[in-house]
DRENPA-3360 file (N, C-alpha, C; in nm, 2 decimals, always signed):
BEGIN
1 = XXXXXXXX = -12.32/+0.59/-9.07/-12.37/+0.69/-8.98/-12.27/+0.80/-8.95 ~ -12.29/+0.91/-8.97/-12.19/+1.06/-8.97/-12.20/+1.03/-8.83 ~ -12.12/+1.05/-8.78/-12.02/+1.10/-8.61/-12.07/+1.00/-8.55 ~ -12.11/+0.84/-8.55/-12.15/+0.77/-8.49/-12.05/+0.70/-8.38 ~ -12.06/+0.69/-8.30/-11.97/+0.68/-8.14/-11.99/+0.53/-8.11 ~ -11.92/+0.41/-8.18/-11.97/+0.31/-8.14/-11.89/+0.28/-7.98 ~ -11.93/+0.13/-7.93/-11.87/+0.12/-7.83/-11.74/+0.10/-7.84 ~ -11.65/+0.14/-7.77/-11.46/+0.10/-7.76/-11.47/-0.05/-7.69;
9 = XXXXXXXX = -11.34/-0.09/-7.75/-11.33/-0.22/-7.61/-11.33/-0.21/-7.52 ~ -11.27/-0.06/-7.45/-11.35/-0.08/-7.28/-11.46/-0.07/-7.24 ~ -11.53/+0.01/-7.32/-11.70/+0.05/-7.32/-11.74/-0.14/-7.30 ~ -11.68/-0.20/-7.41/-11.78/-0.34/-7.41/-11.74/-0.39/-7.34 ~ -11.59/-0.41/-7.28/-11.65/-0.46/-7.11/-11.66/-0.48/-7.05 ~ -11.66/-0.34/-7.00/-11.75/-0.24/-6.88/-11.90/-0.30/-6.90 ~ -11.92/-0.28/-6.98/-12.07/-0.30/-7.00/-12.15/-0.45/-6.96 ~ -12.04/-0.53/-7.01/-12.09/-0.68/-7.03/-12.01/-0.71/-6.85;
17 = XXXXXXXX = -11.94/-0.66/-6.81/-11.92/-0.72/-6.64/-11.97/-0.66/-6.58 ~ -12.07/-0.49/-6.55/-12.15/-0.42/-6.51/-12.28/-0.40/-6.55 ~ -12.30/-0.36/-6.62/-12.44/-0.37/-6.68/-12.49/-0.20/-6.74 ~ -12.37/-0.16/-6.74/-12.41/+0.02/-6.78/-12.25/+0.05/-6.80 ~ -12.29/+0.19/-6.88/-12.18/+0.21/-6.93/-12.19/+0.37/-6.89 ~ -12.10/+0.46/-6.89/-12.11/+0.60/-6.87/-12.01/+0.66/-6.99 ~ -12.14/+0.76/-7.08/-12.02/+0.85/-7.12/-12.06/+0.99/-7.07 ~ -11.91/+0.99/-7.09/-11.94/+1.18/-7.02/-11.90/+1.30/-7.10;
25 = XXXXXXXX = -11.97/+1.39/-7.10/-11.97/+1.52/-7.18/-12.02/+1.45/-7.31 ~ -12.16/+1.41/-7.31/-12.19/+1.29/-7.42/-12.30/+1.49/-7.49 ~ -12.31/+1.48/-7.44/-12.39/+1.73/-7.47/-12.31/+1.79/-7.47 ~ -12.34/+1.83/-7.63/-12.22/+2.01/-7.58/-12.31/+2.10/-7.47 ~ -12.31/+2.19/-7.45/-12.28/+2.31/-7.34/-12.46/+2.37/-7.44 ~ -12.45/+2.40/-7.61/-12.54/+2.45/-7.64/-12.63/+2.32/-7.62 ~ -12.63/+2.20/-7.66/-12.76/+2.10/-7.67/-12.82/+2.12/-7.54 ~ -12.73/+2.09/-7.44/-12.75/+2.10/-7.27/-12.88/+2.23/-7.25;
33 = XXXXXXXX = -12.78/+2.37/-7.33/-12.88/+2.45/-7.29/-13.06/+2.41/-7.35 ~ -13.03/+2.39/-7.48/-13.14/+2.40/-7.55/-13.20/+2.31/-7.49 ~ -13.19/+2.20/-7.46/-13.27/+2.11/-7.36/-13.36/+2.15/-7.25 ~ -13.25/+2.23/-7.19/-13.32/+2.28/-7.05/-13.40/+2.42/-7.07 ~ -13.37/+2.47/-7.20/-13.51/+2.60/-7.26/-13.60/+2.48/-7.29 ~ -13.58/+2.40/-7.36/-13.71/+2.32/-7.39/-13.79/+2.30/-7.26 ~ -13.73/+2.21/-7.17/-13.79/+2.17/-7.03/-13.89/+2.27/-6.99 ~ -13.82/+2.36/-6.95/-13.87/+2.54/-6.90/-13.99/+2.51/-6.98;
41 = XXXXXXXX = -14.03/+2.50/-7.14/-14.08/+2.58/-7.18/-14.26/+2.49/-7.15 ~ -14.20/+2.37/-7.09/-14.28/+2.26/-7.12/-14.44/+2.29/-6.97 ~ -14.31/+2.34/-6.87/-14.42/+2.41/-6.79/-14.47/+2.22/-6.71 ~ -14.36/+2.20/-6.67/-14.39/+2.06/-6.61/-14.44/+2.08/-6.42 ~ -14.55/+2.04/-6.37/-14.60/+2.05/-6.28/-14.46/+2.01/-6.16 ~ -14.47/+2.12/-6.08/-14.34/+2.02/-5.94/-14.39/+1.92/-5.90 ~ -14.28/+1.80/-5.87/-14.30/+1.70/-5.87/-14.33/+1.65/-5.66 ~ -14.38/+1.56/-5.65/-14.44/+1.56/-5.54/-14.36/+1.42/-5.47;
49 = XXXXXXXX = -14.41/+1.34/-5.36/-14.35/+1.25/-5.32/-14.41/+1.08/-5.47 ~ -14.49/+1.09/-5.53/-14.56/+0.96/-5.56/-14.46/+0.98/-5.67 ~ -14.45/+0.83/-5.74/-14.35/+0.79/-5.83/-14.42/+0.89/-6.02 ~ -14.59/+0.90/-6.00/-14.65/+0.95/-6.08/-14.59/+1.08/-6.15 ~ -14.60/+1.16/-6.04/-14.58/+1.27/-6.01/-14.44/+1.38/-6.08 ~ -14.33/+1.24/-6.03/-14.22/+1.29/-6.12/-14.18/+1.25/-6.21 ~ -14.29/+1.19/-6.31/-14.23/+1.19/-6.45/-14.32/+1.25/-6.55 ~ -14.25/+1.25/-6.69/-14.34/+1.39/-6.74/-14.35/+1.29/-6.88;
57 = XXXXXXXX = -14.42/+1.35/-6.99/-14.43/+1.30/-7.15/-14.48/+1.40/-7.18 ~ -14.51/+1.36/-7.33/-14.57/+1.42/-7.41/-14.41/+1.55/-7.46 ~ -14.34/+1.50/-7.48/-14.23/+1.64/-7.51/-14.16/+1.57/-7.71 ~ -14.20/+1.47/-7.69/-14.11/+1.42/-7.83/-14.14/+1.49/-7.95 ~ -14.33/+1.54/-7.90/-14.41/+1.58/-8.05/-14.35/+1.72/-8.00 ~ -14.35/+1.79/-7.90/-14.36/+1.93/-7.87/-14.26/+2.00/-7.88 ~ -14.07/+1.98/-7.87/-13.97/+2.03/-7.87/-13.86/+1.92/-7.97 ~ -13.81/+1.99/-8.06/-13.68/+1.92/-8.11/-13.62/+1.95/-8.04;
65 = XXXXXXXX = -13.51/+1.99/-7.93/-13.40/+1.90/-7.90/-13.44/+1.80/-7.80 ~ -13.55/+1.76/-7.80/-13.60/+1.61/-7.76/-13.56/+1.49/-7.86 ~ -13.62/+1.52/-7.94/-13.61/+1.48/-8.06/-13.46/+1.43/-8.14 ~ -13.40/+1.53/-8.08/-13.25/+1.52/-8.14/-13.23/+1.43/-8.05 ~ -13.25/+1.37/-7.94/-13.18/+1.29/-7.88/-13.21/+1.14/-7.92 ~ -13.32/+1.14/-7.98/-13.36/+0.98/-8.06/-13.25/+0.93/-8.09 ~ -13.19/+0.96/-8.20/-13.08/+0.86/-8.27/-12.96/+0.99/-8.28 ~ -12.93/+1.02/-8.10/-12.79/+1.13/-8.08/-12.66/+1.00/-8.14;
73 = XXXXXXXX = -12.61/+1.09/-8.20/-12.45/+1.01/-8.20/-12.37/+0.97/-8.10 ~ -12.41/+1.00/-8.00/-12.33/+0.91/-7.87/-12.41/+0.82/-7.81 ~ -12.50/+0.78/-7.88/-12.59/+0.64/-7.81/-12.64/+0.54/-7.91 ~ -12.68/+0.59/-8.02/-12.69/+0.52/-8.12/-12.62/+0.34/-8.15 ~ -12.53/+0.40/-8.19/-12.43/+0.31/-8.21/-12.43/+0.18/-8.12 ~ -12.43/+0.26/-8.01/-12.42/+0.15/-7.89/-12.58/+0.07/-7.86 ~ -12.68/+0.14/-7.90/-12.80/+0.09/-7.90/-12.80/-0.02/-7.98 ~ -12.78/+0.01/-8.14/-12.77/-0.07/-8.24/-12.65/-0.22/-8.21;
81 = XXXXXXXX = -12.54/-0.21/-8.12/-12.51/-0.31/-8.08/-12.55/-0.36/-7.97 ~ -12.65/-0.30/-7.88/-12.73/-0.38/-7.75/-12.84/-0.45/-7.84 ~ -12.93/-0.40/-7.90/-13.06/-0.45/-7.94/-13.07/-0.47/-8.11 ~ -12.95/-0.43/-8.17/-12.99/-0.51/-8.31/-13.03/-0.43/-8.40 ~ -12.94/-0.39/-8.52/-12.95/-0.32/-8.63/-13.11/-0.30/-8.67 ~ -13.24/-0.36/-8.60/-13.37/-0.32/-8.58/-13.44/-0.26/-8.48 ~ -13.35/-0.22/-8.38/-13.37/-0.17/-8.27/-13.49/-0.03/-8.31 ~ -13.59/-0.01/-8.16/-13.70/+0.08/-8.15/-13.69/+0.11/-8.04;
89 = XXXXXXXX = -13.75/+0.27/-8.05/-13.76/+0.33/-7.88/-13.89/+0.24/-7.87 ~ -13.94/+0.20/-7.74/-14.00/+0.16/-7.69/-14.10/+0.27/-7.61 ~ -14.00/+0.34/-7.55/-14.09/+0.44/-7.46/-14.01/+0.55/-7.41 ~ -14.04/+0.68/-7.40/-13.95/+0.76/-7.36/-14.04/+0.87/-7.24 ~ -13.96/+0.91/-7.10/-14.02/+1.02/-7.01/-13.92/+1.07/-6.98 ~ -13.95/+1.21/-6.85/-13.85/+1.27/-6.83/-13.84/+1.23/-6.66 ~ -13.82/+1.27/-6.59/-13.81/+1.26/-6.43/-13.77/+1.39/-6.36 ~ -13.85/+1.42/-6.29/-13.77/+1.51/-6.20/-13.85/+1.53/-6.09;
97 = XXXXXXXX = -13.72/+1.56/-5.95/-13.79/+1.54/-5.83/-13.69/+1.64/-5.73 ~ -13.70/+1.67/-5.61/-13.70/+1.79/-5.51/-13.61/+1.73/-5.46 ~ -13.58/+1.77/-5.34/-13.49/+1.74/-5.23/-13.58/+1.66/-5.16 ~ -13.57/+1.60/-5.08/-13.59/+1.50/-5.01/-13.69/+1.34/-5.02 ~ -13.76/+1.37/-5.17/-13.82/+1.30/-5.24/-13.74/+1.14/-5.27 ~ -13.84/+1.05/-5.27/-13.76/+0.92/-5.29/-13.84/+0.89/-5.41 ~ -13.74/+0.79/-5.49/-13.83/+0.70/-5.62/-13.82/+0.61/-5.61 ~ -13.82/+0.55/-5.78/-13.82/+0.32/-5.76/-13.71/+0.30/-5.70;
105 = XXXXXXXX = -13.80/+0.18/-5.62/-13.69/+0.10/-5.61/-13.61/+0.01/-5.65 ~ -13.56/-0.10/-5.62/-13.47/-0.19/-5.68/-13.57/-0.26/-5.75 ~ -13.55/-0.32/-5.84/-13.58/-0.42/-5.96/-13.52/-0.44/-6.05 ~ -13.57/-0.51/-6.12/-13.49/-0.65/-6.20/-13.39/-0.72/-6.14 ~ -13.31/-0.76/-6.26/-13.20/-0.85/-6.24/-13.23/-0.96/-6.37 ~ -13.07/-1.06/-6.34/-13.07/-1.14/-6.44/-13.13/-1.28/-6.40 ~ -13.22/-1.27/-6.29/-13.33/-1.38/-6.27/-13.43/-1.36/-6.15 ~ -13.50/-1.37/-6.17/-13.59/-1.51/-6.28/-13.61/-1.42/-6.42;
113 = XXXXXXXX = -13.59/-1.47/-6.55/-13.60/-1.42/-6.63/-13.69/-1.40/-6.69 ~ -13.64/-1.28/-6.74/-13.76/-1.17/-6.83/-13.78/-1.12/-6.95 ~ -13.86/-1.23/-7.06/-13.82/-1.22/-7.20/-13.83/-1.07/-7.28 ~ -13.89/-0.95/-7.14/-13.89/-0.83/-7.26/-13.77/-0.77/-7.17 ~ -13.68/-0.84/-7.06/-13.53/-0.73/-7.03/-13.44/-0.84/-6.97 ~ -13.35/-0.87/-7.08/-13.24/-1.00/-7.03/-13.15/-0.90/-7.10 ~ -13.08/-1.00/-7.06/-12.90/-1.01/-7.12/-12.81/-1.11/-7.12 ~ -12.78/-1.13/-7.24/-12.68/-1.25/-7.27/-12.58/-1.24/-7.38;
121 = XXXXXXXX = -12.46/-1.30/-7.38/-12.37/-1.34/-7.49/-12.36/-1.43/-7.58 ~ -12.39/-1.45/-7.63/-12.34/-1.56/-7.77/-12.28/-1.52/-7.90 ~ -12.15/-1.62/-7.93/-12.11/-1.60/-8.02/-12.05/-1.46/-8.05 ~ -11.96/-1.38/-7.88/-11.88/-1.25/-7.91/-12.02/-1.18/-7.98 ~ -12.13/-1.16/-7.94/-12.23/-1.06/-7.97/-12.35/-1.04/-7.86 ~ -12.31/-0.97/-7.81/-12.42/-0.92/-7.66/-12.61/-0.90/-7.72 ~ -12.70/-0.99/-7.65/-12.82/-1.01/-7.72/-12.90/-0.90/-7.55 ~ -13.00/-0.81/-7.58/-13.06/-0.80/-7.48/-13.18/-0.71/-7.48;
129 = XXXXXXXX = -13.28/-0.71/-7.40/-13.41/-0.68/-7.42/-13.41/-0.51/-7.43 ~ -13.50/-0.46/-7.31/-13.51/-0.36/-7.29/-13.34/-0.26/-7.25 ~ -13.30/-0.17/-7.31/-13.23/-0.10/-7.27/-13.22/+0.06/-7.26 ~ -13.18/+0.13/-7.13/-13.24/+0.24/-7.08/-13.13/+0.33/-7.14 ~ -13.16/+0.43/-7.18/-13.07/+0.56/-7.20/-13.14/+0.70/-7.10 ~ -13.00/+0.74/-6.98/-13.07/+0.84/-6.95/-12.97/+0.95/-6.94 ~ -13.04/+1.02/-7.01/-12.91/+1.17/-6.99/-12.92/+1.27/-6.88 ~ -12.84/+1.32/-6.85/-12.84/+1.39/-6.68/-12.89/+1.52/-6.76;
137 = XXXXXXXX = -12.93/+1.60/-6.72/-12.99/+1.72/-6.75/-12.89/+1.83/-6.64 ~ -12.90/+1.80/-6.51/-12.79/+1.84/-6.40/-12.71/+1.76/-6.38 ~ -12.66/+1.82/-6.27/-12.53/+1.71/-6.17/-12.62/+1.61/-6.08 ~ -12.59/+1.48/-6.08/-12.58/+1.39/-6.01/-12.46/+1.41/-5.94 ~ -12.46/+1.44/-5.82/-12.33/+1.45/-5.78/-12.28/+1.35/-5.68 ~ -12.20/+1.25/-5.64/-12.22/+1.17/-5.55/-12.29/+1.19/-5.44 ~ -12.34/+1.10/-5.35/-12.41/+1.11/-5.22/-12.53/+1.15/-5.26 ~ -12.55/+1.25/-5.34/-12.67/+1.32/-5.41/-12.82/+1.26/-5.43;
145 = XXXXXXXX = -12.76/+1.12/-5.45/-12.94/+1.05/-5.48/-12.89/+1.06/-5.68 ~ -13.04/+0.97/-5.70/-13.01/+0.94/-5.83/-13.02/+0.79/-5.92 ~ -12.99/+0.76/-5.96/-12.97/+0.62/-6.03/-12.91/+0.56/-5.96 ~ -12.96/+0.43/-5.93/-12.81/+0.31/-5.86/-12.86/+0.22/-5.87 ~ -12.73/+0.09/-5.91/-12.73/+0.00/-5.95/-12.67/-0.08/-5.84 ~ -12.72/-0.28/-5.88/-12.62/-0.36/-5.82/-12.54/-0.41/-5.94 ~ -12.42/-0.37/-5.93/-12.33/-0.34/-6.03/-12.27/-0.51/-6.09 ~ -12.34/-0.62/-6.21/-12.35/-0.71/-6.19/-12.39/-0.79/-6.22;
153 = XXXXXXXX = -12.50/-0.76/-6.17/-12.68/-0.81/-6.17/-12.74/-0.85/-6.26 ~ -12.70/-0.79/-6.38/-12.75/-0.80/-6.49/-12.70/-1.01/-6.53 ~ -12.61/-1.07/-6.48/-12.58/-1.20/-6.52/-12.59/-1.27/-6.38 ~ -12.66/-1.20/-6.26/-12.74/-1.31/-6.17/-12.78/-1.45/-6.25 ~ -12.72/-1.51/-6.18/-12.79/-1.67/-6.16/-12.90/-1.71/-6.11 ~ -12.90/-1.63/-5.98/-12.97/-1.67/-5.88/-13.07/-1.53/-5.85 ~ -13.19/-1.55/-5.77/-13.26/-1.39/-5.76/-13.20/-1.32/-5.63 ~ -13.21/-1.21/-5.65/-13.15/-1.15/-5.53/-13.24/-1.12/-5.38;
161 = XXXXXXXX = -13.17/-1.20/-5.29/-13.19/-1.23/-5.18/-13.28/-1.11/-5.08 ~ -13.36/-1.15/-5.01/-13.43/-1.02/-4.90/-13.30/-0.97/-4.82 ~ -13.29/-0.88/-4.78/-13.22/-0.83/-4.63/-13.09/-0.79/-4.73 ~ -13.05/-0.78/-4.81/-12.89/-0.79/-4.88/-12.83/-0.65/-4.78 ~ -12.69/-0.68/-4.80/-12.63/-0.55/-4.72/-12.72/-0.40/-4.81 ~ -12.72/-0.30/-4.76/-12.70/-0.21/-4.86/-12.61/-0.16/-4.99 ~ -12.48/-0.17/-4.92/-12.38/-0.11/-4.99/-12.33/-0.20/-5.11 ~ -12.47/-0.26/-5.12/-12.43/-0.41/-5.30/-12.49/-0.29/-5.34;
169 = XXXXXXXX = -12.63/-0.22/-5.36/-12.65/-0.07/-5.45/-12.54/+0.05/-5.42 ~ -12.46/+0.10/-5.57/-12.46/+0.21/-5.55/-12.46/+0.31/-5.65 ~ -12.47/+0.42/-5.57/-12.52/+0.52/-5.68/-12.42/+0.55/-5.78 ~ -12.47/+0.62/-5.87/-12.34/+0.60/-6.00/-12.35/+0.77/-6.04 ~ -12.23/+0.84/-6.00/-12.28/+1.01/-5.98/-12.24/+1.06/-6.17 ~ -12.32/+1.15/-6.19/-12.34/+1.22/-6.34/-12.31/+1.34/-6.34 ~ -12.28/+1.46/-6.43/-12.25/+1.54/-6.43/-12.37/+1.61/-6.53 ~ -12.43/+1.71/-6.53/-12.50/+1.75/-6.63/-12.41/+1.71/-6.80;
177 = XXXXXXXX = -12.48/+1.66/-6.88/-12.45/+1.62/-7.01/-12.38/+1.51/-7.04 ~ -12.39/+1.42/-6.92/-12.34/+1.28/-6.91/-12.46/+1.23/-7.00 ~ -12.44/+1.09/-7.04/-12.56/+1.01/-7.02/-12.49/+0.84/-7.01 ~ -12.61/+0.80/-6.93/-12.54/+0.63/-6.87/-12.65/+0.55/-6.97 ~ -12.63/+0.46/-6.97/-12.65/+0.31/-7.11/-12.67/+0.20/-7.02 ~ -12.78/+0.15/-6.97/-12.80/+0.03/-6.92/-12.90/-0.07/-6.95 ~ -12.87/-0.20/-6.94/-12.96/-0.29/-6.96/-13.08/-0.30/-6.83 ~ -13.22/-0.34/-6.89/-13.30/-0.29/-6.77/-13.31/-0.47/-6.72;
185 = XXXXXXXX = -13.21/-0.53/-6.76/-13.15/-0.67/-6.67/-13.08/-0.66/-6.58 ~ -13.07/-0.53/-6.50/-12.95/-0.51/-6.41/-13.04/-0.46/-6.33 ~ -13.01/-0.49/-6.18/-13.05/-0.42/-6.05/-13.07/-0.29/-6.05 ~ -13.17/-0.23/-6.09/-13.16/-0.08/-6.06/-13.23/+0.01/-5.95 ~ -13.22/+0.12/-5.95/-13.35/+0.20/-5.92/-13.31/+0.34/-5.87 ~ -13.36/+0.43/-5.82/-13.35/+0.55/-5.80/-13.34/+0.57/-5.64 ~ -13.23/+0.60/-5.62/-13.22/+0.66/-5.44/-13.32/+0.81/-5.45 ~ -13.31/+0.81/-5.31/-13.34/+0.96/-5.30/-13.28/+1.04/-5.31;
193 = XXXXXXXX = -13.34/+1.18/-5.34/-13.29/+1.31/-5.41/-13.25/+1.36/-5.27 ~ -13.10/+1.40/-5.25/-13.06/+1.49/-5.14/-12.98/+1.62/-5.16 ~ -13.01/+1.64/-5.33/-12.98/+1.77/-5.38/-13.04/+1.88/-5.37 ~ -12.96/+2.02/-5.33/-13.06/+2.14/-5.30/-13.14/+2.16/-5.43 ~ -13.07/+2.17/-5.58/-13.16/+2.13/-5.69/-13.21/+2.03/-5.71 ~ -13.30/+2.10/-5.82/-13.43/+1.97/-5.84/-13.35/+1.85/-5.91 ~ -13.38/+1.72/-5.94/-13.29/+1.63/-6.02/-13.38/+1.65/-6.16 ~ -13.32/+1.62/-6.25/-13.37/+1.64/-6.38/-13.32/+1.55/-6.52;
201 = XXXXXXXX = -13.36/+1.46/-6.57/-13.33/+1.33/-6.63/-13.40/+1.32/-6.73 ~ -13.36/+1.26/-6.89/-13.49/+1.25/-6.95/-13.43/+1.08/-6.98 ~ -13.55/+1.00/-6.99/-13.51/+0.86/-7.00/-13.59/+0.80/-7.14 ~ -13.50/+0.75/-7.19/-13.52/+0.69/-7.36/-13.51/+0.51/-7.34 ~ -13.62/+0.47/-7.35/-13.57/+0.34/-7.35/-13.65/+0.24/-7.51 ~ -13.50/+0.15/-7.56/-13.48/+0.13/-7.65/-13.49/-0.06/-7.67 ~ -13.53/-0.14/-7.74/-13.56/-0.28/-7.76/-13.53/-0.31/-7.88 ~ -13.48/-0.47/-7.92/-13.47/-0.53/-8.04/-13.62/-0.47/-8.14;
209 = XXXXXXXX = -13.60/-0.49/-8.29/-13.71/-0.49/-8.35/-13.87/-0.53/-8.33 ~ -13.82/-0.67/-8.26/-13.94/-0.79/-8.26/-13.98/-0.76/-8.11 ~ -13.97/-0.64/-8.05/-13.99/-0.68/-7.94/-14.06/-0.55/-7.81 ~ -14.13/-0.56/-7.77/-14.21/-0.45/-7.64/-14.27/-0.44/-7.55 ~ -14.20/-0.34/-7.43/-14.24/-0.37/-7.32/-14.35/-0.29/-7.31 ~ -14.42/-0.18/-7.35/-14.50/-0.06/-7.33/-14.56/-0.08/-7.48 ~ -14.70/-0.02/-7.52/-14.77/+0.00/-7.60/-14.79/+0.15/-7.65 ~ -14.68/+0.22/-7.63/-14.65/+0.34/-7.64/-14.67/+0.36/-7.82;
217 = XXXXXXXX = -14.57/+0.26/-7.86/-14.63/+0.24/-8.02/-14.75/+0.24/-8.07 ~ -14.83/+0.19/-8.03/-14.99/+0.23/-8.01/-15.04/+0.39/-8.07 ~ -14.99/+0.45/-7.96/-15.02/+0.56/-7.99/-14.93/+0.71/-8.02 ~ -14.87/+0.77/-7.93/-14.81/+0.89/-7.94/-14.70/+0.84/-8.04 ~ -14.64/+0.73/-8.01/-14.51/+0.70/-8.10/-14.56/+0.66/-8.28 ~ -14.68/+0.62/-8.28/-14.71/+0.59/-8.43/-14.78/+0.74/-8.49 ~ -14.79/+0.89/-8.38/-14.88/+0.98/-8.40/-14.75/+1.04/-8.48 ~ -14.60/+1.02/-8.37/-14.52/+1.15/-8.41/-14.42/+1.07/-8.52;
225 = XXXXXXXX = -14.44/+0.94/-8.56/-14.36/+0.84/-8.69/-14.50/+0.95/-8.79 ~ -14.59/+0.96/-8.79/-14.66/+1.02/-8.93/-14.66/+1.13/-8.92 ~ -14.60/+1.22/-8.82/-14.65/+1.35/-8.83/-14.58/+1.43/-8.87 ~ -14.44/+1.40/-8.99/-14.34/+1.46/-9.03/-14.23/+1.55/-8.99 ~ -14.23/+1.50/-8.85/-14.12/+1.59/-8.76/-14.01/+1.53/-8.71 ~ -14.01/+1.40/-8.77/-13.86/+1.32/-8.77/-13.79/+1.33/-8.88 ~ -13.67/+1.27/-8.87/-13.60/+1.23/-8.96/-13.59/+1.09/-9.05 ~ -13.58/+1.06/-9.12/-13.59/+0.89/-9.19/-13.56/+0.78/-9.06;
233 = XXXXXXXX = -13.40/+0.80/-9.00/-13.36/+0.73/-8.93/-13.41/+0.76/-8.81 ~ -13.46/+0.85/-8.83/-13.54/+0.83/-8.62/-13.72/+0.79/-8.69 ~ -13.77/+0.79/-8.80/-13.92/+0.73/-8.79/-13.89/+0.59/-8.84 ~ -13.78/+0.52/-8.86/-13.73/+0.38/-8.85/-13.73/+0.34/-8.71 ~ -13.68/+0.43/-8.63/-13.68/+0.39/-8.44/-13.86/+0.37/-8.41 ~ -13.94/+0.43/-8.48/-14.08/+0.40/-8.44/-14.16/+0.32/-8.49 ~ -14.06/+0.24/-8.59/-14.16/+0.12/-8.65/-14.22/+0.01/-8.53 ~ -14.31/-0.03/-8.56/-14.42/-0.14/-8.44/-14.34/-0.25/-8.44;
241 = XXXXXXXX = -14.34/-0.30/-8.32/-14.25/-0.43/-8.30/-14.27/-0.58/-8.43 ~ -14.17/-0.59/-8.48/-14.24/-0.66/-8.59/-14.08/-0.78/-8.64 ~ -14.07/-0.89/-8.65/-13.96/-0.93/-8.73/-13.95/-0.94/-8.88 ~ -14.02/-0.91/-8.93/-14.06/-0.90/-9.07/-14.21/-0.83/-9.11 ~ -14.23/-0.74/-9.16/-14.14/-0.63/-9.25/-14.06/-0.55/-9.10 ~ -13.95/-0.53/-9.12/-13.88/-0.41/-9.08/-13.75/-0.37/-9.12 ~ -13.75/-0.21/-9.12/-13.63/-0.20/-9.18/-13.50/-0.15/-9.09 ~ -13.40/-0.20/-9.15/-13.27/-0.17/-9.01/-13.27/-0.03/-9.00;
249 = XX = -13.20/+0.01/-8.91/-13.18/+0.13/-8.89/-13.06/+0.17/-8.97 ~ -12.94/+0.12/-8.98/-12.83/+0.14/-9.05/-12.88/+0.23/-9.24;
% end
C-alpha cells in the first residue's frame, strides 16, 4: 500500500490500554478544505436537539473527497490491523450539532459482551469487532463538548456500574484534521456541544470481513460498490459480510 501509516509501537499501546488512538494533522490543509466545500455543497439541514437530526448520509455516492477517506492512508493500515486483512466499512454518517445541543450517551464497554463490538488479544494480535473512525472536520477544543470516552473500558470485566463519578468520562479534544481510531468496545459517547461553532465530524465505521452491525450493505453500500466511483481497494471495503468468498484488502 503506497503511503500506508501503519500503527507505531506507541500507537499499539495506546490503543490496546485505552481503547482509541489519536492522530493528528492526519488532513492536509487542501483535503480539509475540500471536505468542508463538499459539506457546504451537500446543503445539510441545521441540526436540532434529537440525536436524528444531527446526523447526515447519503454523501459517499455524491462527493469524492468523501470517498477519499474510505481507504485514507492514515487509517487504513490501522484498520487492517484492528479488523483483519478482510476488513469492510460497515456504515458511514456525518454529525453535526450547535451550541448547546447534547448527543449519545455512554455505551458500550467490554461487558456484557458484544459479538458485533469486542476486543481482545491473542497470540500478540489485537481481534475486534466494530471499529469507529472519526475525523474532526473543526476544533474539538477542550471543554468544548465532543467525543468522550471511559478511557479503558474497552477490557471491563465487569459492566459499568449506575451513579459512577463523572470525571471516569473524558473528553478527548481534536483539532480540525485530526482523526481518532476507536474500538466501539470502549465506553463512549458524545458530551455536549459548548462551542460557538457548529461541531462537525464525519464517522466511518469499519468490521472484520465475516461480520455486521448495520445492513447498510444491503443497500447504498452495494449501490456505490457497482456504480464505478471507487477504486478496486475501496469496492473490496464494500464486499457483504462473508468468510469465504472474500477478498483481502491488501
Amino acid at each position: 500500500m503506497s503511503g500506508a501509516q501503519p500503527l507505531t509501537a506507541h500507537e499499539r499501546y495506546f490503543f490496546d490500554l485505552y481503547g482509541y488512538v489519536v492522530r493528528y494533522g492526519a488532513l492536509t490543509d487542501d483535503e480539509l478544505d475540500d471536505l468542508l466545500g463538499a459539506v457546504a455543497r451537500l446543503n445539510v439541514p441545521p441540526p436540532g436537539n434529537d440525536l436524528g437530526s444531527q446526523r447526515f448520509v447519503g454523501f459517499l455516492e455524491r462527493e469524492q473527497p468523501f470517498r477519499d477517506l474510505l481507504d485514507h492512508e492514515a487509517i487504513l493500515g490501522p484498520i487492517l490491523e484492528m479488523c483483519g486483512p478482510k476488513a469492510r466499512l460497515d456504515h458511514a454518517y456525518g454529525i453535526t450539532m450547535t451550541a448547546g445541543t447534547g448527543g449519545l450517551g455512554l455505551h458500550g464497554g467490554g461487558t456484557p459482551h458484544d459479538p458485533a463490538q469486542f476486543y481482545e488479544v491473542r497470540g500478540n494480535q489485537m481481534y475486534n469487532g466494530l471499529v469507529a473512525v472519526q475525523w474532526a472536520l473543526v476544533d474539538h477544543a477542550r471543554g468544548e463538548g465532543g467525543f468522550l470516552c471511559v478511557p479503558g473500558s474497552h477490557r471491563a470485566n465487569f459492566g459499568r456500574p449506575e451513579g459512577h463519578p463523572a470525571n471516569w468520562a473524558v473528553e478527548i479534544p481534536l483539532q480540525a484534521g485530526d482523526v481518532v481510531i476507536f474500538t466501539e468496545a470502549l465506553t463512549h459517547g458524545t458530551s455536549p456541544w459548548r462551542a460557538e461553532h457548529d461541531r462537525l465530524s464525519m464517522l466511518y465505521k469499519y468490521a472484520p470481513g465475516h461480520s455486521t452491525w448495520g445492513t447498510q450493505y444491503q443497500t447504498t453500500l452495494a449501490s456505490l460498490a457497482a456504480g464505478g466511483l471507487l477504486t478496486d481497494r475501496q469496492r473490496k471495503l464494500m464486499q457483504i459480510p462473508a468468510v469465504y468468498p472474500h477478498e483481502d484488502i491488501r
